[in-house]
DRENDO-1510 file (C-alpha; in Angstrom, 1 decimal, always signed):
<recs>
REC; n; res; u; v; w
REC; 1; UNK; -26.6; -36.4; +7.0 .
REC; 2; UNK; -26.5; -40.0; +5.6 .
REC; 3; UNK; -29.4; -42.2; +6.4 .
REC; 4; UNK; -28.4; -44.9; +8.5 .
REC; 5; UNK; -30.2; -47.8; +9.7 .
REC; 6; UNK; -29.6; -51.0; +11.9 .
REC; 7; UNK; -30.6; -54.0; +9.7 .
REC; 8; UNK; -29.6; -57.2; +11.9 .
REC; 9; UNK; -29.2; -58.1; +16.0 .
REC; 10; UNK; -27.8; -60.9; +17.6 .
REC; 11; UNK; -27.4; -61.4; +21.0 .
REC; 12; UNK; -26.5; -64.6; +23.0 .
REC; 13; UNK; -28.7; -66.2; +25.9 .
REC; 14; UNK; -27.1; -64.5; +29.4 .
REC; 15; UNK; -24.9; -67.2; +31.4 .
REC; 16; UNK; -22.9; -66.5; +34.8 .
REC; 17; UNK; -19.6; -68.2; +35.2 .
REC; 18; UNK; -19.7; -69.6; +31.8 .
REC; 19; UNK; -16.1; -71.2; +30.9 .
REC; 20; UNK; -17.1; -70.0; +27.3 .
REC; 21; UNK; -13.7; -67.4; +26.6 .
REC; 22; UNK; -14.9; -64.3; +25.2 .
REC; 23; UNK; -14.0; -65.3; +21.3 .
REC; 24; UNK; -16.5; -68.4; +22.1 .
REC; 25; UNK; -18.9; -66.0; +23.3 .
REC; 26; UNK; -19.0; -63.9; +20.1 .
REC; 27; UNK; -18.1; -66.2; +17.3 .
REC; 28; UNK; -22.0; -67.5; +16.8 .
REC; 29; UNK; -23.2; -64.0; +17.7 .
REC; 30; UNK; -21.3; -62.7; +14.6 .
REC; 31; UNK; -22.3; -65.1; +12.7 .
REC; 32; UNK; -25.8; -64.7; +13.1 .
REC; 33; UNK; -25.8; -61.0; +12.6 .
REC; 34; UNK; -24.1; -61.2; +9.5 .
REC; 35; UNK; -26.3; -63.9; +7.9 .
REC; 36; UNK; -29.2; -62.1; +9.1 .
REC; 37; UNK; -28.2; -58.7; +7.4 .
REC; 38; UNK; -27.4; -60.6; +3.9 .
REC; 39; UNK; -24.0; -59.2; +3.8 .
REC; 40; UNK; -21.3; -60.9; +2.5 .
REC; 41; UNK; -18.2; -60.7; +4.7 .
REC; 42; UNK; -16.0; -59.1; +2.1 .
REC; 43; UNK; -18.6; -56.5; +1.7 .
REC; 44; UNK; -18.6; -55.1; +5.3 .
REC; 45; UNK; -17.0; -51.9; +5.1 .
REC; 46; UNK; -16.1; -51.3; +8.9 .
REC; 47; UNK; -15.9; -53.3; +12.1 .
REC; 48; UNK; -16.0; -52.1; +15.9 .
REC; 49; UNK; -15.9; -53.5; +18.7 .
REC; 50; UNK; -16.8; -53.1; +22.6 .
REC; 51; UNK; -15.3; -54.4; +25.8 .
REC; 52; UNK; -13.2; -54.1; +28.6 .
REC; 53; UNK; -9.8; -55.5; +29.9 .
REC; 54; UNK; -10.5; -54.9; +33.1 .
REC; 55; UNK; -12.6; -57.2; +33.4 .
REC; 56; UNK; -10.6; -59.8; +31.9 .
REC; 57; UNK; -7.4; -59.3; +33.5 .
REC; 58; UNK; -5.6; -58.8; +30.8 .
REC; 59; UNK; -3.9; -56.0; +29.0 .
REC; 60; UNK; -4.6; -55.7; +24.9 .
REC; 61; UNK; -7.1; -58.5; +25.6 .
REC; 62; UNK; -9.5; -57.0; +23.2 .
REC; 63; UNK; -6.9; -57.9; +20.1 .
REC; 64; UNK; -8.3; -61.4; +20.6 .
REC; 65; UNK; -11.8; -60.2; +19.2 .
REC; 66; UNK; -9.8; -60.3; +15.9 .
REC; 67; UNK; -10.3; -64.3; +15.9 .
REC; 68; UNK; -13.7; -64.0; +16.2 .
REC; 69; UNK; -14.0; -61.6; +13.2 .
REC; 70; UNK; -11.2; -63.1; +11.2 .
REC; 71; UNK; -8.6; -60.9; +10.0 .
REC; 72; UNK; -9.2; -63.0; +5.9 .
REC; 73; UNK; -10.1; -60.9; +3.9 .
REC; 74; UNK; -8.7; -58.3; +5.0 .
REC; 75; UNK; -10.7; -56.2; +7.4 .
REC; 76; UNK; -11.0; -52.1; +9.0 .
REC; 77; UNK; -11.7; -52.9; +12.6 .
REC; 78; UNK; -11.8; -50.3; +15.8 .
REC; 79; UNK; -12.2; -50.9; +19.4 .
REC; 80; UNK; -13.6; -48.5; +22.4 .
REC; 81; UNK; -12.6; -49.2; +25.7 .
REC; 82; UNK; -16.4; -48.7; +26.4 .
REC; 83; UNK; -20.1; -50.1; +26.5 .
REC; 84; UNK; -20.4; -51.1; +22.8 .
REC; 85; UNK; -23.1; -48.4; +22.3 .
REC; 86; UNK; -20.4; -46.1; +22.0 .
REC; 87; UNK; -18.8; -48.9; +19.4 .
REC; 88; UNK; -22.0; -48.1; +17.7 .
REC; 89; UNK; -21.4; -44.0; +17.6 .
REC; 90; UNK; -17.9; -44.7; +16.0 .
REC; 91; UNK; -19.2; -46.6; +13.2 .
REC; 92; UNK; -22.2; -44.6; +12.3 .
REC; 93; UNK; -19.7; -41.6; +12.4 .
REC; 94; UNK; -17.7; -43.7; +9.9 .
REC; 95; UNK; -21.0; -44.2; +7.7 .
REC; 96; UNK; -21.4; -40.4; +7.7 .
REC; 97; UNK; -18.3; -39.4; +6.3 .
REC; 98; UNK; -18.6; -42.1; +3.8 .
REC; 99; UNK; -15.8; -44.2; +4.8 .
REC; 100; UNK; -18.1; -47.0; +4.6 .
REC; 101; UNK; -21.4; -48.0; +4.0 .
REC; 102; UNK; -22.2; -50.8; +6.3 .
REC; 103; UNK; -20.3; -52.0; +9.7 .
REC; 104; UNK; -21.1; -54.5; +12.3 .
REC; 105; UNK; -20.8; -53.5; +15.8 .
REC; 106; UNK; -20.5; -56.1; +18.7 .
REC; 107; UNK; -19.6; -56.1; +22.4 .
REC; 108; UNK; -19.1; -59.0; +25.0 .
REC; 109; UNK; -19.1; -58.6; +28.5 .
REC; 110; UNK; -18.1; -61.5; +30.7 .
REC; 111; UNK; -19.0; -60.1; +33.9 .
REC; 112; UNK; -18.3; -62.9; +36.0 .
REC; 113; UNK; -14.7; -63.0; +35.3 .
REC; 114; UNK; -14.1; -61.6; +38.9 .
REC; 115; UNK; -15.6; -59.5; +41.8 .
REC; 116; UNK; -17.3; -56.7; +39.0 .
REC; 117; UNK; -18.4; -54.8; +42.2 .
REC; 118; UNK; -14.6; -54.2; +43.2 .
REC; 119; UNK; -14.0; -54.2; +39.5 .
REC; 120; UNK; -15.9; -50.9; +38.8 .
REC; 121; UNK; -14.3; -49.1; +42.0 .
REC; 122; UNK; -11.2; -49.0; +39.3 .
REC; 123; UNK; -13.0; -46.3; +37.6 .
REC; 124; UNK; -13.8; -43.7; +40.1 .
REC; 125; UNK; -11.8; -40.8; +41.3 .
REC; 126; UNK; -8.0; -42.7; +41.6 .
REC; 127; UNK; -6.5; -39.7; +44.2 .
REC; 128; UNK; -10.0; -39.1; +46.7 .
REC; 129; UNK; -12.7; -41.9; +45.8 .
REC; 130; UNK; -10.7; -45.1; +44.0 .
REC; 131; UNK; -8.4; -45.5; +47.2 .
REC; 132; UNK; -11.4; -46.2; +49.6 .
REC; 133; UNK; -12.3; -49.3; +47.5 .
REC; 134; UNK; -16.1; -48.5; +47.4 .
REC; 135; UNK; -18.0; -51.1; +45.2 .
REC; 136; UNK; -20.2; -50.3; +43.0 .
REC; 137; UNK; -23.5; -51.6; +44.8 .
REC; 138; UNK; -22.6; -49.4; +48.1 .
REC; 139; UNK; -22.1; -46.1; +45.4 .
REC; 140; UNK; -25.7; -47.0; +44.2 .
REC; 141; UNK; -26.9; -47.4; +48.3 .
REC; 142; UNK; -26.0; -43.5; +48.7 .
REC; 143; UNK; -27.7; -42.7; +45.7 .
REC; 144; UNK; -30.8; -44.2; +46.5 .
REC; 145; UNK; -31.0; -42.8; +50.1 .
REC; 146; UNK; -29.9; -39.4; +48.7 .
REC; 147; UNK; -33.6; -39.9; +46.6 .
REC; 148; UNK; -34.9; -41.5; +49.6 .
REC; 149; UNK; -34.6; -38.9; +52.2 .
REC; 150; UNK; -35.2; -36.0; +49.5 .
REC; 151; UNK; -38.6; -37.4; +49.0 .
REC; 152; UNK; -37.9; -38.0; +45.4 .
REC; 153; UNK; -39.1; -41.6; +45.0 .
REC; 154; UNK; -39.8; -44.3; +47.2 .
REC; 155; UNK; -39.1; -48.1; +48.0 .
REC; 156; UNK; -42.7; -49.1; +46.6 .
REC; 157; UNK; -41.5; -47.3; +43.4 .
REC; 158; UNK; -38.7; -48.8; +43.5 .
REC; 159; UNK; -40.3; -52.3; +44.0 .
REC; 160; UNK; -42.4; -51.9; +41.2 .
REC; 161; UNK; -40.0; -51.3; +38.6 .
REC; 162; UNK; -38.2; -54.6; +39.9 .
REC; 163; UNK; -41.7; -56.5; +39.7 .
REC; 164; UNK; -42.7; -55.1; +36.4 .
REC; 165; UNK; -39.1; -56.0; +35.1 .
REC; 166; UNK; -38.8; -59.5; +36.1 .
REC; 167; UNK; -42.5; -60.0; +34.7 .
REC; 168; UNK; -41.6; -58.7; +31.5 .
REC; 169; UNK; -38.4; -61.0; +31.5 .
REC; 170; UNK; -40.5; -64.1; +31.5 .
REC; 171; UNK; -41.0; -63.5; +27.5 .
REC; 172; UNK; -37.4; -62.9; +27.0 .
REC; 173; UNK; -35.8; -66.2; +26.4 .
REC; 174; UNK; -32.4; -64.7; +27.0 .
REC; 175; UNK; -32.9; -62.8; +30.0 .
REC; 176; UNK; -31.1; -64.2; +32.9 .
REC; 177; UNK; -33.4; -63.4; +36.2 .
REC; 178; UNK; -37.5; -63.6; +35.7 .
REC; 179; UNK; -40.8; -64.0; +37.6 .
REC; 180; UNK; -43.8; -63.2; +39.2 .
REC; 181; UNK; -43.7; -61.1; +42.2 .
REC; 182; UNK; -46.1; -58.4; +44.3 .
REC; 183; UNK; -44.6; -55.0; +45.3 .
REC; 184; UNK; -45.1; -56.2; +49.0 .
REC; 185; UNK; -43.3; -59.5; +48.1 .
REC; 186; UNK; -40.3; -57.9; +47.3 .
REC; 187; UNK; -40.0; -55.3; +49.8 .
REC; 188; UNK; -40.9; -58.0; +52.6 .
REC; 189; UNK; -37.1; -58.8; +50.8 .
REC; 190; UNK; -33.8; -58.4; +53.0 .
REC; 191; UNK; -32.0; -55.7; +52.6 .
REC; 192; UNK; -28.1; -56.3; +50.7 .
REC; 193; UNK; -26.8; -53.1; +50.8 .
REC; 194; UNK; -29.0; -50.1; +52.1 .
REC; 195; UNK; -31.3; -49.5; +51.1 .
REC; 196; UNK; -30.8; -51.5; +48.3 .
REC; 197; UNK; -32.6; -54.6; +48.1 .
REC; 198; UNK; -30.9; -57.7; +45.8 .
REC; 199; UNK; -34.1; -56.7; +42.9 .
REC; 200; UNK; -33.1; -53.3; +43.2 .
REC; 201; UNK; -29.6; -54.4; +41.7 .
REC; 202; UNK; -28.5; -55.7; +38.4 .
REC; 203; UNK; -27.8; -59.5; +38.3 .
REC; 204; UNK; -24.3; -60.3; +36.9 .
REC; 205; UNK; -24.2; -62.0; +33.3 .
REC; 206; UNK; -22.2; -63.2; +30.8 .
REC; 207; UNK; -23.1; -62.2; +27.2 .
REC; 208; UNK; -22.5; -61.0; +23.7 .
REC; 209; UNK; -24.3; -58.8; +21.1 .
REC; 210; UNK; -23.7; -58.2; +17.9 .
REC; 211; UNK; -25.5; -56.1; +15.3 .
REC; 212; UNK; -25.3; -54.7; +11.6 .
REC; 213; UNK; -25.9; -51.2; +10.0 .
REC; 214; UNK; -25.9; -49.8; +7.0 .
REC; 215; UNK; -26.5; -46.6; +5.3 .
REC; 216; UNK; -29.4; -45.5; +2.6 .
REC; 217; UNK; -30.0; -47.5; -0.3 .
REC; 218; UNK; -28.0; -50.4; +1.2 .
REC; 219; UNK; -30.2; -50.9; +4.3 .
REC; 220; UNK; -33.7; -50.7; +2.0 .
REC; 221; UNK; -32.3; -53.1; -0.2 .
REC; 222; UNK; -31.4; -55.5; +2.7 .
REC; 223; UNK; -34.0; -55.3; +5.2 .
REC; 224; UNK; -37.8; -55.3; +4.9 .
REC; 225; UNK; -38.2; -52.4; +7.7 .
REC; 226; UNK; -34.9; -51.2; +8.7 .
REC; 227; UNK; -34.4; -49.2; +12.1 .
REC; 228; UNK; -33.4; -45.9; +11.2 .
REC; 229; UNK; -31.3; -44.3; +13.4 .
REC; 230; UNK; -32.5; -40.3; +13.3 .
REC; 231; UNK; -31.1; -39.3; +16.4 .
REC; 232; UNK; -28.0; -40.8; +18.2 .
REC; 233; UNK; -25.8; -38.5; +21.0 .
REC; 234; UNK; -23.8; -39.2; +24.2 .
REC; 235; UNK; -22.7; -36.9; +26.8 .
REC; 236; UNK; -21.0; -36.9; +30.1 .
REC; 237; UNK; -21.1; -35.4; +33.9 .
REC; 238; UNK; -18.2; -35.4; +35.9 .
REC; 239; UNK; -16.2; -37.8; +37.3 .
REC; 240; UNK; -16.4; -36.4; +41.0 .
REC; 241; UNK; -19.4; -38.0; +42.5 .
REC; 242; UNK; -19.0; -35.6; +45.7 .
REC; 243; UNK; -19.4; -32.8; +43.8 .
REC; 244; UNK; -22.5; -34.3; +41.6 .
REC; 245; UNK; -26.3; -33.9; +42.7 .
REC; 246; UNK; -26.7; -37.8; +42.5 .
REC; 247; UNK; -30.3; -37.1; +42.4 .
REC; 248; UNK; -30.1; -36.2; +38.3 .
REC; 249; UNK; -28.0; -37.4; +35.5 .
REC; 250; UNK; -28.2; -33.9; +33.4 .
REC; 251; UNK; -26.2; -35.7; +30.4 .
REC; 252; UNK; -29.1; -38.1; +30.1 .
REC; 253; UNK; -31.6; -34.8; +29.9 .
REC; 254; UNK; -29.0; -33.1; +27.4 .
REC; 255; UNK; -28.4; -36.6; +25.1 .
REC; 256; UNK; -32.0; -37.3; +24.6 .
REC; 257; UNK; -32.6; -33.3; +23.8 .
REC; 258; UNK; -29.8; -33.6; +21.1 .
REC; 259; UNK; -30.9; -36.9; +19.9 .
REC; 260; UNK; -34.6; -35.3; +19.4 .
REC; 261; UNK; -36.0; -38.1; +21.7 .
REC; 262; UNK; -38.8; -35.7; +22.6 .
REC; 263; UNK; -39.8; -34.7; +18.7 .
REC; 264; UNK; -42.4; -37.3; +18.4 .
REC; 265; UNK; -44.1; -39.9; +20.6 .
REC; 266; UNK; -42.3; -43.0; +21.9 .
REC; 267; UNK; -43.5; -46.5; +21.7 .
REC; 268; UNK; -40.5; -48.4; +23.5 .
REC; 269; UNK; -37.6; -47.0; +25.8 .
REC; 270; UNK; -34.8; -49.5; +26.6 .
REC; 271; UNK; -33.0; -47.7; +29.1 .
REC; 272; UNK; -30.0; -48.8; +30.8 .
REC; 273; UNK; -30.6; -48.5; +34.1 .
REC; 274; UNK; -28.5; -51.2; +36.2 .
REC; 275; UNK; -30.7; -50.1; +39.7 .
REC; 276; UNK; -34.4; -49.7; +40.2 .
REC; 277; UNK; -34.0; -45.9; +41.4 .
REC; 278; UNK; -31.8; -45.3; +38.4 .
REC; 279; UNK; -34.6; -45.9; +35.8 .
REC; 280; UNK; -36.6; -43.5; +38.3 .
REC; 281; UNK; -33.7; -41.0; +37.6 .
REC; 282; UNK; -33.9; -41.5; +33.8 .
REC; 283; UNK; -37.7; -40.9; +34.0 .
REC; 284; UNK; -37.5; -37.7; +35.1 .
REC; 285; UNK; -34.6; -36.6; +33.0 .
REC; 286; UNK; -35.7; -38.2; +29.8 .
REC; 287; UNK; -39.0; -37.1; +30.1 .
REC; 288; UNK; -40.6; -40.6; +29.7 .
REC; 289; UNK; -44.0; -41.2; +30.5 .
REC; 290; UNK; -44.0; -44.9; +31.6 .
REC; 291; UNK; -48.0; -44.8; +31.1 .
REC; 292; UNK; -47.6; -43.8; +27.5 .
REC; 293; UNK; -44.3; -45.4; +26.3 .
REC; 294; UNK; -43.2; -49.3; +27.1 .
REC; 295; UNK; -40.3; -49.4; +29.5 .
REC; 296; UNK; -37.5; -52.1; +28.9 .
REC; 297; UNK; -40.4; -54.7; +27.5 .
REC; 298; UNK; -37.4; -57.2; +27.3 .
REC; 299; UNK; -37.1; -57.1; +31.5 .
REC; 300; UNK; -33.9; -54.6; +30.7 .
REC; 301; UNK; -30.7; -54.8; +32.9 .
REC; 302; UNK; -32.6; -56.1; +35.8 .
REC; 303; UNK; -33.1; -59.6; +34.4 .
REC; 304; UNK; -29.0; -59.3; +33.2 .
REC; 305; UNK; -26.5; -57.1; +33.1 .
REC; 306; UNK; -23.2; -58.0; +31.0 .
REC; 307; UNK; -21.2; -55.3; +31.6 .
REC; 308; UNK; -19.6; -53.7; +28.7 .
REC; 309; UNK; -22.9; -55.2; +26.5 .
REC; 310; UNK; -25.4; -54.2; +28.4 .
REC; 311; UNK; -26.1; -50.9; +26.2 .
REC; 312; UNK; -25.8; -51.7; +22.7 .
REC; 313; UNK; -28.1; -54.8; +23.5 .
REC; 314; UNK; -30.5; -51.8; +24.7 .
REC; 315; UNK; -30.2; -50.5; +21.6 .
REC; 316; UNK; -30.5; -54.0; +19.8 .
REC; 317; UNK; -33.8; -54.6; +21.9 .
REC; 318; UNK; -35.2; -51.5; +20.6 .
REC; 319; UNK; -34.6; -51.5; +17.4 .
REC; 320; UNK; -35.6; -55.2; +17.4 .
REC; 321; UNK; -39.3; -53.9; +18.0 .
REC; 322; UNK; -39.2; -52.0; +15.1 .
REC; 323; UNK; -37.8; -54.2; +12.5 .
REC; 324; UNK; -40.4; -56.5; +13.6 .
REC; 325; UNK; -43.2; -54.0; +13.2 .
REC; 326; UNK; -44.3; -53.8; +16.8 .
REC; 327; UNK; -43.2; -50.2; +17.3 .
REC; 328; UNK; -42.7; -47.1; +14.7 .
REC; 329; UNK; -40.3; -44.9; +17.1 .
REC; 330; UNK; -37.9; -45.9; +19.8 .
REC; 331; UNK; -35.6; -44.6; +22.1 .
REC; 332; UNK; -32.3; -47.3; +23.2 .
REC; 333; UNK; -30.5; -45.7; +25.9 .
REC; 334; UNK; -26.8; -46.7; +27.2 .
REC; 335; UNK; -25.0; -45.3; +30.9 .
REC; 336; UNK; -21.0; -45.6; +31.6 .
REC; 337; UNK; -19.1; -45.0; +34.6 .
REC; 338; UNK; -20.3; -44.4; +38.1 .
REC; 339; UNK; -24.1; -43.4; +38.9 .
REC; 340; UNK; -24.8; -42.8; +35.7 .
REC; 341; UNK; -22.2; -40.5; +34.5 .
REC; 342; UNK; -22.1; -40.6; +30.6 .
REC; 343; UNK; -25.3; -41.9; +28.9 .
REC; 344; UNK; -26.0; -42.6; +24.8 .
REC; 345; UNK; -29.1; -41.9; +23.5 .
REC; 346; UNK; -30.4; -43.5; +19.8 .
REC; 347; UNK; -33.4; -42.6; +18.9 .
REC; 348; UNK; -34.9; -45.2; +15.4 .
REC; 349; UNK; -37.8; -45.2; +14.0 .
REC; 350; UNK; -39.0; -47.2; +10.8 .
REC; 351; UNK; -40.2; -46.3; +7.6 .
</recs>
C-alpha cells in the first residue's frame, strides 16, 4: 500500500439561497486548495469531483465542474454521483495503483436549489417507499421515536448534542447556525416534526470544499505535517428502510472496523450525522467515547449541512486538526442515502 496523505483544504463560508451557480461556488475553493498544496496545475495527476443533479435540476449538470477546473492543460477528471467523500475513495484508489501521485478532490452542494426534504424522497425505495413522497425530516421522525420508545436515548441527549454543537460552531467562521443554548432551552423548543425538534435537524446550506492529496515522498516534500490517510473504507445497508433495525447503522460498525478506527486512541471524530439522535447512533456503532475523543469540534452538520459536501468537508475538518498540529489521529466520517445507509470512514493521523 502507497502512503497517502491530504496536504491542503478549502472550504467556502456556508450561504442559503446564494445566487452564486455552482462553478462560482467552487472556482475560489479550487484555487485556494491548489495554492495551498504548492502544486502546480500541470502537475496534478487526477481530478474528482462530487455532487448531485438532482439537486440542480439538471441532467449532466456535473460536466459544468469542468469550467471550474479548466480543461487547459489538459486534465484526467472523474465524477461520483455521491457525497464527495466517496470522490475522495476514487482518487486515493487511483494513487494506489499508481496512476497518479497527487489529485484534488472537491464537492459542492447547493442545497437550497429546491425543497431538499422532497428532494431526498427521490432516493428511497421507487416501487413501496418513493411513491408515498415521505421527506426526509419525517424518515428521521420514525427513527428517533423508534430510539425513543426502545429506551435507547432520550430527548435531553438529544438536546445536548444540539447545544454542544452550536457552541462549538461559534469558533467556526464558516459554520452556518451557532450559539449559546441550555439543554432545557432547547427542549422548551416546538416541536417540527415529531419528535424532532428544528436543532435536532440539519440546517440547509450552500457550500463547496475542495482538498488535495498526494502520495509518499510528494506529500513530505509539500506539507510540513501531512494527514496521512492509514485507514479509509465505506460500506452499505440496504435500501429497504422497513426491513432495517433503524436503531443501528451496522455499515458504520463494519467501515470503522476495516478502516482500523479502533487500533489506537482518537483525538477528533467529525461524523456526519445530519440529526442529533444519528450521532447517538454513530456513538454506539463507532465505538466513540465522546468523554475521551472531541466530537465534530467544528459544530459538524448541525451548524450546516450542504448536501452532497457535507462529508468530504468532515473529512477536511479532521484532517485540518492534524496538519495544524492539534491532534495526532482522527477519524472523518461520511453517511449517504436514507437513515444512514452507506457511511465512509478515513481514519489520518500525522507523522
Amino acid at each position: 500500500m502507497r502512503d497517502v496523505a491530504i496536504i491542503a483544504t478549502s472550504q467556502s463560508v456556508m450561504e442559503v439561497d446564494t445566487n452564486k451557480t455552482s462553478v462560482e461556488l467552487m472556482v475560489p475553493v479550487i484555487d485556494a486548495a491548489v495554492v495551498a498544496s504548492g502544486l502546480d496545475r500541470r502537475d496534478i495527476g487526477f481530478w474528482c469531483h462530487g455532487s448531485c443533479d438532482y439537486m440542480v435540476g439538471q441532467p449532466f449538470s456535473f460536466v459544468s465542474a469542468v469550467d471550474a477546473i479548466g480543461a487547459f492543460p489538459p486534465i484526467v477528471e472523474s465524477h461520483v454521483e455521491m457525497d464527495g467523500a466517496w470522490a475522495l475513495y476514487e482518487a486515493w484508489i487511483k494513487i494506489q495503483l499508481g496512476d497518479c501521485d497527487s489529485a484534488v478532490v472537491f464537492a459542492n452542494g447547493k442545497s437550497s436549489s429546491g425543497d431538499i426534504n422532497r428532494i431526498m424522497s427521490l432516493q428511497l425505495d421507487p416501487y413501496v417507499v418513493g411513491p408515498l413522497w415521505p421527506d426526509e425530516r419525517s424518515i428521521a421522525a420514525m427513527q428517533a421515536r423508534v430510539l425513543l420508545e426502545r429506551g435507547i436515548i432520550t430527548e435531553s441527549e438529544m438536546a445536548a448534542i444540539a447545544a454542544r454543537s452550536r457552541r462549538d460552531g461559534t469558533n467556526n467562521s464558516n459554520a452556518l447556525v451557532t450559539g449559546h443554548h441550555t439543554i432545557a432551552e432547547l427542549l422548551a423548543m416546538p416541536r417540527i416534526s415529531d419528535p424532532l425538534r428544528a436543532h435536532d435537524c440539519p440546517p440547509v446550506a450552500d457550500n463547496s470544499v475542495a482538498m488535495v492529496i498526494a502520495g509518499g515522498d510528494l506529500a513530505r516534500s509539500l506539507c510540513e505535517r501531512p494527514a496521512w490517510i492509514r485507514g479509509i473504507e465505506h460500506r452499505i445497508d440496504m435500501q429497504n428502510i422497513g426491513a432495517r433495525d433503524l436503531t443501528g447503522a451496522p455499515s458504520a460498525r463494519l467501515a470503522a472496523h476495516a478502516a482500523g478506527a479502533h487500533n489506537d486512541k482518537l483525538d477528533v471524530a467529525e461524523l456526519h450525522a445530519p440529526f442529533t439522535h444519528q450521532e447517538l447512533i454513530l456513538h454506539r456503532e463507532m465505538r466513540i467515547d465522546p468523554s475521551a475523543t472531541s466530537v465534530n469540534p467544528s459544530g459538524g452538520p448541525l451548524c450546516g449541512n450542504p448536501m452532497m459536501a457535507a462529508g468530504l468537508l468532515r473529512i477536511a475538518e479532521a484532517a485540518n486538526r492534524v496538519m495544524g498540529g492539534t491532534a495526532d489521529r482522527v477519524l472523518g466520517h461520511a453517511s449517504s442515502g436514507p437513515l444512514l445507509q452507506q457511511n465512509l470512514v478515513c481514519v489520518m493521523e500525522g507523522d
